[in-house]
N, C-alpha and C positions, 0 to 999 in steps of 0.2 A: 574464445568462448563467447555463443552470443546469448541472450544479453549480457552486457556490461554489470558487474555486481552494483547493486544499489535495492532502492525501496519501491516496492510493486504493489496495487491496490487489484491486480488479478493475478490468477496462476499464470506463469509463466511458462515458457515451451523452448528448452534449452538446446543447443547446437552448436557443433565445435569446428573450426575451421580449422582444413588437415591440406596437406600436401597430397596428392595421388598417390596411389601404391602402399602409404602407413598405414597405421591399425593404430585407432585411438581406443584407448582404456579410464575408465570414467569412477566416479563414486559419489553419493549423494548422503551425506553424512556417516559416510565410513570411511574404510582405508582403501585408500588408494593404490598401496603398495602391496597389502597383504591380502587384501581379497576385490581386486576391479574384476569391475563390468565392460567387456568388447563392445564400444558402439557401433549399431547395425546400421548406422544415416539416417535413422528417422531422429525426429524432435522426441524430446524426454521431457514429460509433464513433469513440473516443480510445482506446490503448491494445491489448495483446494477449496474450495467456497465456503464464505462463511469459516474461515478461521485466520489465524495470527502466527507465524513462527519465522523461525530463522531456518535458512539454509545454506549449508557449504559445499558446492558442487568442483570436486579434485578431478583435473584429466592428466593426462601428457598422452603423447605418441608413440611410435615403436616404428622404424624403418623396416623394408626385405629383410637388412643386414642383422637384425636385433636391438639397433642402437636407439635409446630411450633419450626424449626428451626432457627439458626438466618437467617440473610438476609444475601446473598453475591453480590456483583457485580462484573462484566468483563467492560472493556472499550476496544472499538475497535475505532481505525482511521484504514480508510479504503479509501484509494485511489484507484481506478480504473480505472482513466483515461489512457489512451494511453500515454507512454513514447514518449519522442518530442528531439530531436535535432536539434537546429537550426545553423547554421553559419552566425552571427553577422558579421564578416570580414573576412577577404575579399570579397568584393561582387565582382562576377565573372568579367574579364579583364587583360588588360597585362598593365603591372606598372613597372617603371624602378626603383622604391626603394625596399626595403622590406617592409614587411606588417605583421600586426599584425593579428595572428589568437583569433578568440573569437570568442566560442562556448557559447549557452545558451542550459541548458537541464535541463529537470522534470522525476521523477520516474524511476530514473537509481542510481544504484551505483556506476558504474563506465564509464568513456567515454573515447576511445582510438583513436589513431587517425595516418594518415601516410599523407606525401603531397606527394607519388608518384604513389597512387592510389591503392596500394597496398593495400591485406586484414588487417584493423590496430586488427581485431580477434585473426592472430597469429605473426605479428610483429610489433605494433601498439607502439604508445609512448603513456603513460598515460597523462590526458588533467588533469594536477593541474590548469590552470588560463590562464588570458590572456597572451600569448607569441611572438615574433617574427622567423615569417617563413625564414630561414637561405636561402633555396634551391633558386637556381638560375636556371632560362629555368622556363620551364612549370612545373605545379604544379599541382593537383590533388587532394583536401581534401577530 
């Protein structure tokens, strides 16, 4: 079954690799055994924009003769929401202490960041946690 079960940031377009001549029998969180789906050889959308779920896609095969496969399963999580940064603090203003930056964010691997507005793409500091902002004068997250 391709793809490989794991975690997807798009829908996905599932496809079974068969021997010639079998008949593959499919299920996407159902049963496999009591009520499959004959795949026709096209790709089978998993997934859809803008949402989050799990999926359990069951095949096996069926020879001329009748003789069944075992069953396999793929597990897919599949996020597809829109990655989101948000800046928890400092909330915009001029402050005569220091302040602590804290970011929240979803469906990113990684978040880089600069407080002089700078692109944080090519000189950015990596954002491990909440920290305090050093820079003095105006700032720019």
């Amino acid at each position: 079954m391709l793809p490989e079960s794991g975690t997807y940031w798009d829908p996905i377009s599932v496809r079974f690799e068969m021997t010639p001549g079998d008949t593959v029998f499919y299920s996407i969180q159902g049963d496999v055994v009591g009520a499959p789906r004959q795949w026709d050889g096209s790709d089978i959308s998993v997934g859809e924009a803008d949402g989050k779920a799990q999926y359990a896609v069951q095949a096996y095969s069926m020879d001329a003769a009748g003789n069944r496969s075992r069953i396999v399963t793929a597990r897919y999580s599949l996020d597809t929401r829109a990655p989101v940064v948000d800046v928890l603090s400092p909330v915009p203003g001029t402050f005569a202490n220091p302040q602590a930056l804290a970011l929240s964010f979803r469906d990113m691997l990684w978040v880089r960041y600069t407080d002089d507005g700078s692109d944080p793409a090519t000189g950015g500091i990596p954002y491990t946690g909440p920290m305090t902002i050093s820079r003095q004068g105006n700032a720019t997250i």
